[in-house]
C-alpha positions in Angstrom: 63.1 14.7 -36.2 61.9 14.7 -32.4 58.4 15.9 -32.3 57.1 16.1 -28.5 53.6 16.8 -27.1 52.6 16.6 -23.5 49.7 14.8 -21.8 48.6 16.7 -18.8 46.6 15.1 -15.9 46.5 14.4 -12.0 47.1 11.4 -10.2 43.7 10.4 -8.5 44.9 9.8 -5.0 43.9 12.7 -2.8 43.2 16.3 -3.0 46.0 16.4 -0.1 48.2 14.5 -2.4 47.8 15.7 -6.4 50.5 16.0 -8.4 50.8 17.1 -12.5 51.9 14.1 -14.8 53.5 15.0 -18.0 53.3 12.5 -20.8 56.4 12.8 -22.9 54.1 11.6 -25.8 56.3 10.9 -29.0 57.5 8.6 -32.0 60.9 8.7 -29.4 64.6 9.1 -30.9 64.6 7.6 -34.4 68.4 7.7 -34.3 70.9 7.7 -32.1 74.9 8.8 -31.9 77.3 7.3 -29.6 77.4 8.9 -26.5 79.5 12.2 -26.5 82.8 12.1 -24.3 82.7 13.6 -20.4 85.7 15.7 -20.8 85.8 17.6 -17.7 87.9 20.4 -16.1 88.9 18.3 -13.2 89.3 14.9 -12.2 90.4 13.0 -9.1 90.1 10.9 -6.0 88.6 12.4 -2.9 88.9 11.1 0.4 85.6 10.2 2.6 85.4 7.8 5.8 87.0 5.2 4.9 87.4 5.4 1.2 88.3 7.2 -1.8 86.1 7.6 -4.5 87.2 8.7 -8.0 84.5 12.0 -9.2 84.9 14.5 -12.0 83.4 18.4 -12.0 83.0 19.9 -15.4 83.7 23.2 -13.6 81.9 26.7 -14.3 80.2 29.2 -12.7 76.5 27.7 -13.1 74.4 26.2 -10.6 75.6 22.6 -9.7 73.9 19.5 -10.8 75.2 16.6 -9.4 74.7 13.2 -10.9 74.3 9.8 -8.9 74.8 6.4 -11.2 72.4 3.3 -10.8 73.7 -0.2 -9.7 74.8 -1.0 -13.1 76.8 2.0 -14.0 79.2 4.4 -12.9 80.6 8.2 -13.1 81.3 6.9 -17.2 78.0 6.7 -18.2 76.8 10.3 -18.0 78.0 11.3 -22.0 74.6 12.1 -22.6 74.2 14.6 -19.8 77.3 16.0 -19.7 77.2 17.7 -23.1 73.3 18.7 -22.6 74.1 20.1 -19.2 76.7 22.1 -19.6 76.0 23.6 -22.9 72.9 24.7 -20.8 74.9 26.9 -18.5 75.3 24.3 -15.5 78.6 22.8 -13.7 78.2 19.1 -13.7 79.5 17.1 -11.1 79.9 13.3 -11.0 81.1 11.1 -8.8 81.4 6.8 -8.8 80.2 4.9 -5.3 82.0 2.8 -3.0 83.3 -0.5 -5.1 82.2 1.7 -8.9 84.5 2.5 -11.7 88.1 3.8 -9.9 86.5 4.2 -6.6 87.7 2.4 -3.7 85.4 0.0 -2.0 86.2 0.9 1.8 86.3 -1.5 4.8 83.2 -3.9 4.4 83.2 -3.7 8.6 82.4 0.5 8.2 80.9 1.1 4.5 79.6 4.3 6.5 76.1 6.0 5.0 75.9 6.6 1.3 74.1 10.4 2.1 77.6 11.4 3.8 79.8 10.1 0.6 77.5 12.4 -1.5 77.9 15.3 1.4 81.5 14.9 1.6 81.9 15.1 -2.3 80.2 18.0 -2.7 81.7 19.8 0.2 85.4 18.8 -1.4 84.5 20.3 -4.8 82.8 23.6 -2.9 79.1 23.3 -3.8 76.8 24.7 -1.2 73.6 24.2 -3.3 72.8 22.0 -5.8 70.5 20.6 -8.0 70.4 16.1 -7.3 69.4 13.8 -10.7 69.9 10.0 -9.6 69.1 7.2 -11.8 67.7 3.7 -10.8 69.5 2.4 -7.4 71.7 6.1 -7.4 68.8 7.8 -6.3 67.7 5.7 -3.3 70.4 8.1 -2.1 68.0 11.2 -3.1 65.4 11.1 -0.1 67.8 10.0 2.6 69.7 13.0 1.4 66.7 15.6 1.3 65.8 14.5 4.4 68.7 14.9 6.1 70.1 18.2 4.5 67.4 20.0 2.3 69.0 23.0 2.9 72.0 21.4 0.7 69.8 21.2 -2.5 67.9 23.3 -5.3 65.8 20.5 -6.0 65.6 16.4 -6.9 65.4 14.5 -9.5 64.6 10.1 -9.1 64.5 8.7 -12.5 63.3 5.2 -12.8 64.0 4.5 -9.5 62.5 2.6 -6.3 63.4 5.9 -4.7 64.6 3.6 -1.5 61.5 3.1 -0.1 61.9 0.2 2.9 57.8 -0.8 3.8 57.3 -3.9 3.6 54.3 -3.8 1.7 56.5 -1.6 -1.1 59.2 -3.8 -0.8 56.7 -6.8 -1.7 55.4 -4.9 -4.6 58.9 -5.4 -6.3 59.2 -8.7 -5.6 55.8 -9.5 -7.5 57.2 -7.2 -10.6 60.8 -9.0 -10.4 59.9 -12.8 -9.6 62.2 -15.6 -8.8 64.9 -15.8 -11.4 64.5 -12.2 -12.9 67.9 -11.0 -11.3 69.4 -13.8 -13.6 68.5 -12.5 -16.3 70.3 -10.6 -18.5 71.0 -6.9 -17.7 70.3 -5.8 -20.7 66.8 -7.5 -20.8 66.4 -6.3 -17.1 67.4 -2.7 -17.9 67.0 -1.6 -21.4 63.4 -1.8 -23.4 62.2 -3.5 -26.3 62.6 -0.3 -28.7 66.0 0.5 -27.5 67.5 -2.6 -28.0 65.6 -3.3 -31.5 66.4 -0.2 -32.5 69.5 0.6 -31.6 71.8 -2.9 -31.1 75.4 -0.4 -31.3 74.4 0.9 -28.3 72.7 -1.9 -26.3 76.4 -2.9 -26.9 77.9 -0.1 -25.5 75.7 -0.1 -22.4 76.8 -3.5 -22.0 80.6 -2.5 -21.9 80.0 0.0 -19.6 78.4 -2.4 -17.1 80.3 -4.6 -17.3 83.5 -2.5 -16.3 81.0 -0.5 -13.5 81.7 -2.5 -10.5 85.0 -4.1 -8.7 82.5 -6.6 -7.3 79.2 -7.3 -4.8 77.8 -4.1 -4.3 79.0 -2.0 -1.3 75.7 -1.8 1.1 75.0 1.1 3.0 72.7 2.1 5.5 70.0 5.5 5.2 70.7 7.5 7.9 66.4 7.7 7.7 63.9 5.4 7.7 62.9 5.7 4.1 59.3 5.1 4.7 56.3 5.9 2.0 54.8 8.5 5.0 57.9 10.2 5.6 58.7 11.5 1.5 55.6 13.8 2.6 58.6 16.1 4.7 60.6 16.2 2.0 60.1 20.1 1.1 62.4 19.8 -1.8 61.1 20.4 -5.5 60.9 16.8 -6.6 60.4 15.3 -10.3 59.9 11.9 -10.3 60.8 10.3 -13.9 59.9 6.6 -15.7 59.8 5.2 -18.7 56.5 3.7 -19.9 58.4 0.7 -20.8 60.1 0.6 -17.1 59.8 -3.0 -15.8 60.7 -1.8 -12.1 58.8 1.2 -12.2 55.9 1.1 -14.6 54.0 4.5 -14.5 51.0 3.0 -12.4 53.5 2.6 -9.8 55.1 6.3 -10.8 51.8 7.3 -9.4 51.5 5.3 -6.5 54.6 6.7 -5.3 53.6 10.3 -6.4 50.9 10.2 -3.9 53.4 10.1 -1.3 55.3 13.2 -2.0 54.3 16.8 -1.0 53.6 18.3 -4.9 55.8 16.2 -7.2 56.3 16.3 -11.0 56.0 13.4 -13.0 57.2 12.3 -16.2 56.9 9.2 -18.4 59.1 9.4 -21.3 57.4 6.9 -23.9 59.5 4.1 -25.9 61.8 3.6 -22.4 62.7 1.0 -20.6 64.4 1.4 -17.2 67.2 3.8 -17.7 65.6 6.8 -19.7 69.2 8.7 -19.5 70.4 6.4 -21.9 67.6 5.0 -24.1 66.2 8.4 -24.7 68.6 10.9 -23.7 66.7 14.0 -25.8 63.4 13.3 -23.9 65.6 13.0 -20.3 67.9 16.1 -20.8 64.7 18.0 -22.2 62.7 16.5 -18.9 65.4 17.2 -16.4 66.3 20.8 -17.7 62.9 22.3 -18.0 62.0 21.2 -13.9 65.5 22.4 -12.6 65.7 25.9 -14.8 62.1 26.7 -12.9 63.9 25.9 -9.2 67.2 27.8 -9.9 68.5 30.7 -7.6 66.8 33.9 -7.3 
């Protein structure tokens, strides 16, 4: 049985600055099921500068949520949120970036800006508001994108994520958690923590397979159409939950804080017994997370 209780507090930055942590505070899953299949009502390639990138939209009349993968993953990893999701009333909508899953890569000489991809998807499948959850490197997409159409979105979600932050001094920060030789590593190590993959070694494995089969090669870079800089997250005027687990080795919760301080009034949660990709490694404590912040920003 999940049992959850919430630790309250404030990050001590600023008074100009403050921003509520919520401790997801719990024994974490004690078991786990395979994740459940994405069995949406439509699937299909559609066509943005350059490229074609293979998405799928669970259809429905709720509000939209649409989900962005990390590095190692693609549109086939979202099992998890798929059936939370839509049993809770919303139209899910996924889609797999340039050189990810069945999506084309593009021309290397004009990989075009990764906040128009997103734009363009959710102008083909007809969303004029949504609701943005990234994960990891998906959501460095998730401020360029608020900052360049906030009018698009109901609110943002950056779980585990570096959040796409370019100052140098940031950028240093990450090397000093991620030394020389860390990239070599094993994904798995990188990604996943210690209680996941003691606990659960069936789906370590799984994870595996699906990264494995995520990318077509080097990953596609593209440009922000922003400067991505710690000062400017202050304009974002977006609801905004940032999300870690306390096991993160990218984003640890100090730095969860660090970055808080930066955004106008953001939400924070650290989901306990998680390593970097909290979606997957505790997928209860996520899908709880995710759907209590949005269902306080929906319409009306």
């Amino acid at each position: 049985m999940l049992i959850l209780s919430a630790i309250v507090g404030t990050v001590g930055a600023t008074e100009a600055a403050r921003a509520t942590t919520t401790v997801v505070d719990s024994v974490g899953q004690t078991a786990w099921r395979p994740a459940p299949p994405i069995t949406p009502s439509w699937t299909g390639l559609i066509q943005v500068s350059g490229a074609r990138l293979w998405a799928w939209d669970s259809g429905g009349s709720g509000e939209a949520i649409v989900l962005l993968h990390p590095f190692t993953g693609s549109d086939a990893i979202w099992g998890y949120q798929y059936e939370a999701f839509t049993r809770a009333g919303y139209r899910v909508v996924a889609y797999s970036r340039r050189g990810f899953g069945q999506s084309e890569r593009g021309a290397s000489t004009d990989p075009s800006f990764a906040v128009d991809d997103l734009d363009a998807v959710a102008g083909e499948r007809g969303l004029d508001r949504f609701h943005l959850v990234g994960s990891a490197g998906g959501a460095f997409i998730g401020p360029d994108y608020a900052l360049s159409h906030p009018e698009r979105l109901f609110s943002l979600t950056l779980a585990n994520s570096l959040a796409g932050v370019t100052d140098p001094a940031y950028q240093a920060q990450t090397r000093a958690l991620t030394p020389e030789g860390f990239m070599q590593l094993p994904p798995e190590f990188r990604e996943l923590g210690p209680s996941y993959r003691f606990s659960y070694p069936e789906g370590v494995a799984r994870w595996v397979d699906l990264e494995r089969h995520a990318a077509s090669g080097p990953p596609v870079v593209q440009s922000a159409r922003n400067a991505v800089k710690l000062d400017a997250l202050a304009s974002i005027k977006v609801p905004v939950l940032l999300l870690t687990g306390d096991a993160d080795l990218f984003m640890p919760p100090t730095r969860l804080r660090f970055l808080a301080k930066y955004f106008a009034n953001p939400d924070l949660v650290v989901v306990r017994q998680a390593g970097h990709f909290a979606y997957w490694e505790q997928p209860e404590m996520f899908n709880a997370s995710v759907l209590r912040f949005i269902s306080q920003r929906r319409r009306g």
